[in-house]
C-alpha positions in Angstrom: 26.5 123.0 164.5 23.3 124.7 164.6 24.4 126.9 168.2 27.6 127.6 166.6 26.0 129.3 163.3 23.6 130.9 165.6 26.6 132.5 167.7 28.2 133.9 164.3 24.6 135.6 163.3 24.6 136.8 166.7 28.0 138.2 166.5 27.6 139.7 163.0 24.0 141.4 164.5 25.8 142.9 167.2 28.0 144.5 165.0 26.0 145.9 162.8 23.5 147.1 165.7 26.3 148.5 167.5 27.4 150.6 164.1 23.8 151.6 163.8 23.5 153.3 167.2 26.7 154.8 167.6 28.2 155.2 164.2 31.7 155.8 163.8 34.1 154.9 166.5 35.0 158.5 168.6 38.2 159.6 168.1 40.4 156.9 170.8 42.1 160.8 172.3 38.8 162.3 172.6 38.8 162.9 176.2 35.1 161.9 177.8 34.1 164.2 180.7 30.6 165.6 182.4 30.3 168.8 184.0 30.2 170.2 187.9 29.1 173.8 188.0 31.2 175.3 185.4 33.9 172.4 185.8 34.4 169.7 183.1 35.5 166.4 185.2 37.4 163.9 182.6 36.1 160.4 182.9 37.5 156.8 180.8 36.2 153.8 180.3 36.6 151.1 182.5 37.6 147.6 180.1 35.6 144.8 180.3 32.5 146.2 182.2 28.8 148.0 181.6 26.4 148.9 183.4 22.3 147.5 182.8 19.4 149.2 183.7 16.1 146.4 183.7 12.6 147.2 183.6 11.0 146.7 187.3 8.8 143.9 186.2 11.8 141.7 185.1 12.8 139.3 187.7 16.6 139.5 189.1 17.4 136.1 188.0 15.1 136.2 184.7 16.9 139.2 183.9 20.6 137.2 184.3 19.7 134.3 182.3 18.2 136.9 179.7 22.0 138.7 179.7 23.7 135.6 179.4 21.8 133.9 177.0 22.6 137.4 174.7 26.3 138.6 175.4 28.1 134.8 177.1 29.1 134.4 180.6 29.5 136.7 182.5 29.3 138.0 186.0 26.6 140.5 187.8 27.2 142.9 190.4 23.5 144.6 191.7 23.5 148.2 193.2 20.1 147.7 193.5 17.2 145.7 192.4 17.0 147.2 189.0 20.8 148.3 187.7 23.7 146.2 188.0 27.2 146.6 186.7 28.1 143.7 184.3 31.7 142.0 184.0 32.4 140.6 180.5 36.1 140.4 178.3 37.7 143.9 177.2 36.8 143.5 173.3 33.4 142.0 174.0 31.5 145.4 176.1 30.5 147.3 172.8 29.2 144.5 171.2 27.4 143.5 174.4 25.8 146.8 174.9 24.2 146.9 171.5 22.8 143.3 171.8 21.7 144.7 175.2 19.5 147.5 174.1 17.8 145.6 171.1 15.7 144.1 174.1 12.6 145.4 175.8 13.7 144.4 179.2 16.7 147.1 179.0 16.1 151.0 180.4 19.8 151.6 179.7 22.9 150.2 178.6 26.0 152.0 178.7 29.5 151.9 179.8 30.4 152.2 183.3 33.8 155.0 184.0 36.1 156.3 186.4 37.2 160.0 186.9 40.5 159.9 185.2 42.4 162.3 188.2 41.4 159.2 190.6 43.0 157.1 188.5 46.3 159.0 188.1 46.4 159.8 191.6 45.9 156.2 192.9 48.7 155.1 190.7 51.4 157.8 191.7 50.8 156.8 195.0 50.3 153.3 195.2 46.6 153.3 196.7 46.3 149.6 195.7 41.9 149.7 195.7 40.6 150.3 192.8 39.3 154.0 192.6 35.6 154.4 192.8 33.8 153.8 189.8 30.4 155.2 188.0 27.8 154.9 185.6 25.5 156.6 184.0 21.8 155.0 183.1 18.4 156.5 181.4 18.3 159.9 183.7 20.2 163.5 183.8 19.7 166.1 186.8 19.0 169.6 185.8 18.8 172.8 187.6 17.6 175.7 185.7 18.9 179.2 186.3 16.5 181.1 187.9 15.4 183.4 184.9 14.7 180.9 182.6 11.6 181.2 181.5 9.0 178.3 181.1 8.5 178.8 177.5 11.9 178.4 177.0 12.3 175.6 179.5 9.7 173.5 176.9 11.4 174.6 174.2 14.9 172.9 175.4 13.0 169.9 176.9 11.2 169.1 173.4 14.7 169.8 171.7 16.4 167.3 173.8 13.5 164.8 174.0 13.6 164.8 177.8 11.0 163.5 179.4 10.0 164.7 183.0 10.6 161.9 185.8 10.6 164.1 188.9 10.8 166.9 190.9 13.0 167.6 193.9 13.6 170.7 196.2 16.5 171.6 194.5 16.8 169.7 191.0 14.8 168.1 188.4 15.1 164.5 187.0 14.8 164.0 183.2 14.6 160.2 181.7 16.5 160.1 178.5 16.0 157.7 175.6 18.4 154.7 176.4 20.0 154.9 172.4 20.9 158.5 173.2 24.4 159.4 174.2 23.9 160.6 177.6 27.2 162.3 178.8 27.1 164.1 175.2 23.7 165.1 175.6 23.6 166.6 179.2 27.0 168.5 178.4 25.3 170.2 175.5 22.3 171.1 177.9 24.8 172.5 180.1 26.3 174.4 177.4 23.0 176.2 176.5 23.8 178.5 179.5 20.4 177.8 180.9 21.3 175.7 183.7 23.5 175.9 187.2 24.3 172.6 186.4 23.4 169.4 184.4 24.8 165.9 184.1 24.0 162.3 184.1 22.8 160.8 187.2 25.5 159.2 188.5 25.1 155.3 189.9 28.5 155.0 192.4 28.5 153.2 195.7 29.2 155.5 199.0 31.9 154.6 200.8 32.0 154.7 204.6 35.4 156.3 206.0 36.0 153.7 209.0 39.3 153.1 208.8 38.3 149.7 208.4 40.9 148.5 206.0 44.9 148.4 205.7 46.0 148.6 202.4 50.2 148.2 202.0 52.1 150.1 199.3 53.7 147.0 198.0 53.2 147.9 194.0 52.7 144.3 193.2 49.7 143.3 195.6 47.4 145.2 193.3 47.6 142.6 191.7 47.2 139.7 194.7 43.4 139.3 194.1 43.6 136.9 196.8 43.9 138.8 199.0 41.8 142.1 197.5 39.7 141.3 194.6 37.8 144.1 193.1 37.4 143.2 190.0 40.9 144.7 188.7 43.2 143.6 185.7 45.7 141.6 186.6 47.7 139.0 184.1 45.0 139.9 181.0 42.2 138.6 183.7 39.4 140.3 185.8 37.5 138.6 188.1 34.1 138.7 190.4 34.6 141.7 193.1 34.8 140.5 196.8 36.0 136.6 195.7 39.0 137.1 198.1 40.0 136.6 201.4 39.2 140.3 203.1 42.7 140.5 203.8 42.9 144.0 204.0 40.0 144.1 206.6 41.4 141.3 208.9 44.7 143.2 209.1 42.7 146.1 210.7 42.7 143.5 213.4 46.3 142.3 213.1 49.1 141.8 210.4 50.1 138.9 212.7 52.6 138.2 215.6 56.6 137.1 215.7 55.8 134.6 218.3 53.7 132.3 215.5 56.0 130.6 213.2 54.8 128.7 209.9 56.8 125.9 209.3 56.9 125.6 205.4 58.2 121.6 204.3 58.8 122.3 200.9 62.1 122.7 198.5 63.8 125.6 200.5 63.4 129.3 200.9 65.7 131.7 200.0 68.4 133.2 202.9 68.1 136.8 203.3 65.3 137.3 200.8 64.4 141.3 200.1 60.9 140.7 200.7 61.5 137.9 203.3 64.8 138.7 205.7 66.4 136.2 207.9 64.9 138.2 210.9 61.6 137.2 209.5 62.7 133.3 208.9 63.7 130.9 211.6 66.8 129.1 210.1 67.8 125.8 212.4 71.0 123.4 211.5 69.5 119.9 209.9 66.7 121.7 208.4 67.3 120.2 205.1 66.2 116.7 204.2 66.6 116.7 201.2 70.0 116.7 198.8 72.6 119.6 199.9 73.9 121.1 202.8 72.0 119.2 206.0 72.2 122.8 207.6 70.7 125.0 204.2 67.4 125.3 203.7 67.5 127.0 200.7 66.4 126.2 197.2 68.6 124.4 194.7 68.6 124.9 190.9 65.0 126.9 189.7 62.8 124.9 192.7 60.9 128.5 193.5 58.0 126.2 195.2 59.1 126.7 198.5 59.9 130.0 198.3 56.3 130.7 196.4 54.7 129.3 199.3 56.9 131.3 202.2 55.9 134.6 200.2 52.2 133.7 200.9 51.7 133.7 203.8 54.4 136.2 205.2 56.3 138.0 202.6 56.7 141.9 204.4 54.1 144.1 204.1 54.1 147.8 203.6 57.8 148.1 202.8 56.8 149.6 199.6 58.6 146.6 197.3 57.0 143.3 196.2 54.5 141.4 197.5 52.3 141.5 200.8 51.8 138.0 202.7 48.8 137.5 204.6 50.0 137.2 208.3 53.6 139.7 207.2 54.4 140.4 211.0 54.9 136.1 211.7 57.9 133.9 211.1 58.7 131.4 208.7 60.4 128.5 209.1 61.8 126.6 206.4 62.2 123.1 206.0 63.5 121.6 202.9 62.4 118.4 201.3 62.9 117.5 197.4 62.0 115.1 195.3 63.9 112.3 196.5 62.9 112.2 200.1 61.4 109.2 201.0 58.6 108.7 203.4 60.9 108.6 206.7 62.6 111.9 205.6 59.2 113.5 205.6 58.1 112.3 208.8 61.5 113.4 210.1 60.8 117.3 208.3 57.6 117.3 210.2 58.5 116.0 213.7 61.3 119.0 213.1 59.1 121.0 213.0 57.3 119.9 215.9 60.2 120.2 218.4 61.6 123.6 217.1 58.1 125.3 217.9 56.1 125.7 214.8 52.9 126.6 215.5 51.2 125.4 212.1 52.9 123.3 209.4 51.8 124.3 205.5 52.4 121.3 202.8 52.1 122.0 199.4 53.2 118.9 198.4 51.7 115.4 197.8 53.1 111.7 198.2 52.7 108.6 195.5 49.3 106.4 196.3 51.2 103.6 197.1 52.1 104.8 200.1 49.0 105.6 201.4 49.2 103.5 204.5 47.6 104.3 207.5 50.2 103.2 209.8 53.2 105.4 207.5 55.3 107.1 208.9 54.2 110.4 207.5 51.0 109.9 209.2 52.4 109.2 212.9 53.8 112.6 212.5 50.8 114.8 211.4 49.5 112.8 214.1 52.3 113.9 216.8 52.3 116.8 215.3 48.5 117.5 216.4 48.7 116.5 219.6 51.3 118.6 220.6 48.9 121.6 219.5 50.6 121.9 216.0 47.8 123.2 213.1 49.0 121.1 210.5 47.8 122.3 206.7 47.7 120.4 202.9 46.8 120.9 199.8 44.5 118.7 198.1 45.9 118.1 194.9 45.5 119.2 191.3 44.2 116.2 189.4 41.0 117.3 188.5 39.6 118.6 184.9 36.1 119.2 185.5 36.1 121.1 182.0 36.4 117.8 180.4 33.0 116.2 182.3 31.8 114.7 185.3 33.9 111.7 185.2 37.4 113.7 185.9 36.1 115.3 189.3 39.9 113.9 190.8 39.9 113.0 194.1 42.4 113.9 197.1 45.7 112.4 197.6 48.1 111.3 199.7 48.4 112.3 202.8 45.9 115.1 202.7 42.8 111.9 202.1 43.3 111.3 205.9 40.5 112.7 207.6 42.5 113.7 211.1 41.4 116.2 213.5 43.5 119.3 213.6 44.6 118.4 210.2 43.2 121.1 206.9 42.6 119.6 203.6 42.5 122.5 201.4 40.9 122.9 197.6 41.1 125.7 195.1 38.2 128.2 194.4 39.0 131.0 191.3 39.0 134.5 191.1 34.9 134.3 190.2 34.6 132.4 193.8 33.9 129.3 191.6 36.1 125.6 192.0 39.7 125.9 190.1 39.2 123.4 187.1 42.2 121.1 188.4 40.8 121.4 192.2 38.9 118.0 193.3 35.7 117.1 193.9 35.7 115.0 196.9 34.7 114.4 200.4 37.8 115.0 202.0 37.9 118.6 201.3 37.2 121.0 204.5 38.2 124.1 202.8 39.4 126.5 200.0 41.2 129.6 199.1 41.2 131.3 195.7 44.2 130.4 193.2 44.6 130.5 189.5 41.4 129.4 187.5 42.7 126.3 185.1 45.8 125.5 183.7 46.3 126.1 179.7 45.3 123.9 177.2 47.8 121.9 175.3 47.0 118.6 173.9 50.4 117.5 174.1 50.5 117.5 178.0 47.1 118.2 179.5 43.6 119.4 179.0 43.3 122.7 180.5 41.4 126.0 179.8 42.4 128.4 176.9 43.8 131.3 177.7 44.3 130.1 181.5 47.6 129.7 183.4 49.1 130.2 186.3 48.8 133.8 187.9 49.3 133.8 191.6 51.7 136.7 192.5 54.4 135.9 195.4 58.1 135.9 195.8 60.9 134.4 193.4 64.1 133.3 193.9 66.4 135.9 193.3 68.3 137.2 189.7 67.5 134.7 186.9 66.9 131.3 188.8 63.1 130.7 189.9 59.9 131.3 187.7 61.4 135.0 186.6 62.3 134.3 184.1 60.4 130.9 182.8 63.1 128.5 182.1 61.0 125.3 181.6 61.1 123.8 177.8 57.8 121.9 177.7 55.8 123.7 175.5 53.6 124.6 178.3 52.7 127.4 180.2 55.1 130.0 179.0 57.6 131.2 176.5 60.9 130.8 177.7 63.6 133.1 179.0 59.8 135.4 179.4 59.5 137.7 182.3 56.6 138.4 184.6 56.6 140.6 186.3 58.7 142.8 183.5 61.5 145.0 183.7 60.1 148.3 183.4 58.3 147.5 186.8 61.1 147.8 189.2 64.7 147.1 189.8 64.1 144.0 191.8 61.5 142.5 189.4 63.3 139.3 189.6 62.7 138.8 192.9 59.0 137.8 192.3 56.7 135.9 190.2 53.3 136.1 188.9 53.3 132.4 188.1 52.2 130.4 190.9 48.7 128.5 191.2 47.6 125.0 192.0 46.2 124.1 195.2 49.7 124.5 196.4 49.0 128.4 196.7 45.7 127.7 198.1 47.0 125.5 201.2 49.5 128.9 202.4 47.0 131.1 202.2 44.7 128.7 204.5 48.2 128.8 206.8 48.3 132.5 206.3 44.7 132.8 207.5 45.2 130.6 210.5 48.3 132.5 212.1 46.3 135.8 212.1 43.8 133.8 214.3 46.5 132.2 216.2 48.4 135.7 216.6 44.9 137.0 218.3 44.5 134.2 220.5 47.7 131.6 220.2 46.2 129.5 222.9 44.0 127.5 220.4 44.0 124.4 220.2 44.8 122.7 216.2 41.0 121.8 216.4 39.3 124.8 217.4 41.8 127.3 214.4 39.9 124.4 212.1 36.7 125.1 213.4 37.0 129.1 213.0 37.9 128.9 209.5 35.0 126.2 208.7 32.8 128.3 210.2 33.5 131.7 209.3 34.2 130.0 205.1 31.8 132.5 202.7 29.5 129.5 201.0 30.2 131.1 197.6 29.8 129.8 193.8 26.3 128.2 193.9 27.3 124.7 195.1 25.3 122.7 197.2 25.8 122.9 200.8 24.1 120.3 202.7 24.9 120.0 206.2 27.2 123.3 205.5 29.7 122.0 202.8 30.0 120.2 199.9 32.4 118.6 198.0 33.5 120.8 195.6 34.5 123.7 197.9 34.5 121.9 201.7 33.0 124.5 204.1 33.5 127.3 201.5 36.2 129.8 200.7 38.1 130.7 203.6 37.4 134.3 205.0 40.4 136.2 206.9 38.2 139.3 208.3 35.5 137.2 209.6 37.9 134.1 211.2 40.2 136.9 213.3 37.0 139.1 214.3 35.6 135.8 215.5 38.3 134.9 217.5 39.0 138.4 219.2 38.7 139.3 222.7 38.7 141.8 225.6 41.4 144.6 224.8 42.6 146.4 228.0 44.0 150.2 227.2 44.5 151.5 231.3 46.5 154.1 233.0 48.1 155.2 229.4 49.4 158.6 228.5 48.7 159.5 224.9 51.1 162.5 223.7 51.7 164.1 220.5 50.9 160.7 218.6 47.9 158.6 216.7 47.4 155.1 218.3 45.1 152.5 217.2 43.4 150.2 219.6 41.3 147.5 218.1 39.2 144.5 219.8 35.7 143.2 220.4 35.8 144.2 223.6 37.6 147.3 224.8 38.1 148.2 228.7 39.5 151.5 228.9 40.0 153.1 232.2 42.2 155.9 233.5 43.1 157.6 230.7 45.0 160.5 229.4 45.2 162.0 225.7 47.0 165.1 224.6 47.5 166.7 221.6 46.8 163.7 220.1 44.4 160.7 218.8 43.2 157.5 220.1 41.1 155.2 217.4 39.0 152.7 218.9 37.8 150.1 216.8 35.4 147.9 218.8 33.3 144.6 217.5 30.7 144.1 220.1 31.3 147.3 222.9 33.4 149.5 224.4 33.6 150.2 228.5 35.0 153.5 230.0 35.8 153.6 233.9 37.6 155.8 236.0 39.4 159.1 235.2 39.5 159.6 231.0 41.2 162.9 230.1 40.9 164.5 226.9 43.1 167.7 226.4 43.2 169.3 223.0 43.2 165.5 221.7 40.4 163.4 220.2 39.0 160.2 220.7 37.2 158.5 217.6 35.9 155.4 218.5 34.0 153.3 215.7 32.3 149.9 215.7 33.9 147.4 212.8 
């Protein structure tokens, strides 16, 4: 009781500090802005973030605990050793601020901004990062006009309570009080007519243009933080910038190859999808095992698992609809299993598999304890299935609630607690790189891959998370069957006959869902991951794909990794960029005639030799070096060669 009637005071503090400092709310239309020259650039608030100046003598993690303890939980990002950009909930920044500069330790608290055109511009033309953004802290640059006196120069510094910081070749540096209003205050300096220009330092991150990164136009993989996580709204969330999978900056590598084919046992994946065509889906007679047609793999009723799952790892990319899947240039190939199966019609689904040429085999799907038998027949066919060279992939399960205490940790299940080489037992981490609340804690994980953070709360069903739910974006089942709209009755998870995505977002808005989760979205994007580094080099064998991706995992959320894992997150969160550069090798561009055209050639090695480019441009993106022999001719071309 006592914390909880501290939190209200708090609260009620905040307010009144915040009402203090700023007064009155500005006008919601006022448009914000900050001058270039004689140009006003308009600027907005970014929700749910602000940036924190410390002073230099307060320790980087002091200084967290102290921010925390204050405003909640929330999540840092440093641009150097004294500011950092702070990530807290939409309605919570201006109280946070004022809290923040009722302490000592804080130069400046303020919000952080983007330039409003950027914004506007990104969105009419799908440029799915998020633009760059800035903040202001405790200083404004100056440059005074050349006939402005020093008298007078006094006179505006007193006015303005500016206090000299320093002095450069061509501009001055003024520290401002960290309770004035610092874009207001250096516009009005500007407006004196005393200065060439004047404006808040801005604190924004350079960006290096490498070409390093493909991001597809598909409108709904902003919101795919998977794959691209930069601290963007998606589903009333934000999360921690970078906990994704560097998709974008693998597929400067490669978007994948038709020759690997995922074999996805689940309930069925929709024929002819528009995001997922039958040219991209490897459709074979007896297929099914499950109830239906033996020959149609497709799902029955609203069973959009399989179909989730498919969109993954290789819904298209870049066709300006949908979804992007990780490895979009592979093939799928569906296998249908439902809820009736028994343990024989599994095995059967996965020694199909086997003998129609998958090369990796994703399971989203877990089997009754009972039958966990080492001698099954489900587990004679992961183990054919591995030695004849077939990556075989599962998800862990979703039985933990690690919200609730210790004791409900879960633990793996069936068949994915069989710890086979060339076999992937694969967890959940969240969009703050953290364990998913539902993901287990347990020896038997190797790996995992962001999903949705918790699953609501609802005392009538389970214990959960408020204001958590499912929020993985992939493909639906077409027109009104499938998760678009909700048709469950439960009194979970949503309201039904609801839409997401809605109708105002496209004419095929149906076709997709932003309501998948579980470690049964982690376990495809593991199988995703794993036929990018099959597509570089598909001569791997199942154990060596298991050993990139344990070895190139990011060790993130805190836990402890002894021996390099642990058990809440295996060998860490899986990492696309780094498991495909790893796995890279010699690229051979000889005896080639470049004309009138822009080619890409990417590797960690590139031999080049005998050459020709005209009128054109060859991009060379290299790892470890680059060797030109021979002949190379460059007429009225260009040759841009970069190291990744």
């Amino acid at each position: 009781m006592k914390d909880y009637h501290n939190r209200i005071i708090t609260l009620v503090s905040c307010i009144l500090l915040s009402m203090t400092l700023y007064g009155a709310s500005p006008d919601e239309n006022e448009q914000l802005f900050y001058y270039t020259f004689n140009n006003k650039v308009p600027i907005e608030a970014v929700p749910g973030r602000f940036m924190l100046k410390k002073q230099q003598n307060i320790e980087m993690g002091e200084f967290e605990n102290l921010v925390k303890d204050r405003v909640g939980e929330v999540q840092f990002d440093w641009f150097n050793s004294d500011i950092c950009t702070v990530f807290a909930c939409d309605t919570f920044v201006d109280d946070a601020i004022a809290l923040m500069l009722a302490e000592d330790a804080i130069v400046s608290a303020r919000p952080v901004y983007m330039i409003t055109s950027d914004k506007e511009y990104f969105h009419k033309h799908h440029i799915l990062q998020e633009p760059l953004t800035l903040g202001f802290v405790d200083l404004v640059v100056l440059k005074y006009k050349d006939n402005v006196d020093e008298s007078v120069r006094d006179e505006i510094q007193k006015k303005f309570g500016l206090k000299k910081y320093t002095l450069k070749k061509n501009y001055e540096l003024f520290a401002v009080s960290k309770t004035d209003d610092i874009l207001s205050l250096s516009n009005r300096l500007y407006e004196t007519g005393y200065f060439e220009f004047a404006y808040p330092e801005l604190i924004t991150r350079v960006t290096l243009c490498d070409n390093n990164a493909v991001f597809p136009n598909d409108p709904y993989f902003q919101y795919q933080v998977t794959l691209h996580n930069t601290g963007q709204a998606f589903n009333g969330h934000t999360g921690t910038p970078n906990a994704d999978i560097d998709a974008p900056e693998a597929w400067a590598l490669t978007m994948g190859s038709e020759d690997i084919v995922i074999a996805v046992i689940d309930l069925g994946v929709t024929s002819n999808h528009p995001d997922l065509p039958n040219t991209r889906q490897l459709r074979l007679n007896g297929s099914n095992f499950g109830a239906g047609d033996p020959d149609d793999p497709s799902p029955l009723g609203n069973d959009n698992h399989g179909n989730a799952c498919a969109g993954v790892i290789a819904a298209t990319s870049n066709n300006g609809k949908g979804v992007a899947g990780i490895a979009p240039l592979c093939k799928i190939m569906p296998i249908r299993i439902d809820y009736s199966s028994s343990p024989e019609d599994i095995a059967d689904a996965i020694d199909f598999a086997v003998e129609n040429g998958a090369n990796i085999i994703s399971n989203s799907w877990i089997y009754p304890s009972e039958s966990n038998d080492v001698n099954s027949a489900i587990i004679r066919a992961i183990e054919n299935a591995i030695e004849n060279n077939v990556l075989v992939i599962f998800a862990a399960g979703n039985n933990a609630n690690h919200s609730l205490g210790e004791e409900y940790k879960g633990f793996v299940e069936y068949p994915a607690n069989r710890n086979l080489s060339g076999m992937l037992t694969v967890g959940a981490s969240d969009r703050y790189d953290y364990q998913a609340d539902y993901s287990p804690t347990d020896s038997c994980i190797d790996i995992v891959a962001p999903s949705h953070r918790a699953y609501p709360f609802n005392p009538d069903y389970y214990n959960g998370i408020i204001g958590e739910n499912l929020d993985m974006w992939t493909i639906d089942i077409p027109g009104d069957s499938g998760c678009n709209k909700w048709h469950s009755d439960q009194g979970d998870y949503f309201s039904v006959n609801s839409y997401l995505p809605f109708s105002e977002t496209g004419t095929e808005f149906k076709d997709y869902t932003g309501r998948f989760g579980g470690t049964s979205h982690s376990c495809p994007v593991v199988a995703g991951v794993a036929a990018l580094v099959l597509s570089v080099n598909p001569n791997l064998t199942p154990q060596t794909v298991c050993n990139v991706l344990t070895n190139t995992a990011e060790k993130v959320g805190g836990y402890a990794y002894n021996n390099g894992r642990c058990d809440e997150m295996g060998y860490g969160r899986v990492n696309a960029k780094d498991a495909v550069w790893m796995v890279c090798d010699t690229t051979f561009y000889d005896n080639q005639v470049l004309y009138n055209n822009v080619q890409p050639v990417t590797g960690c090695d590139i031999y080049m030799k005998d050459d020709y480019i005209y009128d054109a441009t060859l991009r060379v993106r290299y790892r470890n070096r680059v060797t030109i022999e021979g002949e190379f001719y460059i007429d009225n071309g260009t040759l841009d060669i970069r190291h990744y």
